[in-house]
Phi, psi and omega in degrees: 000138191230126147231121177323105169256342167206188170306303208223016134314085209239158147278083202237063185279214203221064173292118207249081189298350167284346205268130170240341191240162192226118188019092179080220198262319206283356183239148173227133048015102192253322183250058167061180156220180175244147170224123176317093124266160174230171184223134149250138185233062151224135202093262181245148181245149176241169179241145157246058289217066165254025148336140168259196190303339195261357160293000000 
């Protein structure tokens, strides 16, 4: 999923409607979460990668 966040700028996360518990037990999660990349494109382009792996 790619969404425009400025010109050259995107969001190209995870939205993880399964996810239920957030570093351990101590946290609960009832509507999911999203995990955040963004791809920059000027010049040169990067990726900001916090997905986790199986994403």
């Amino acid at each position: 999923m790619r969404k425009r966040i400025k010109n050259n700028i995107s969001w190209v996360g995870y939205l993880d409607w399964e996810l239920e518990t957030f570093h351990g037990d101590d946290y609960s999660i009832k509507n999911g979460s999203s995990q955040n990349a963004y791809l920059i494109e000027e010049g040169k382009t990067v990726l900001i990668d916090t997905v986790w792996s199986p994403h």
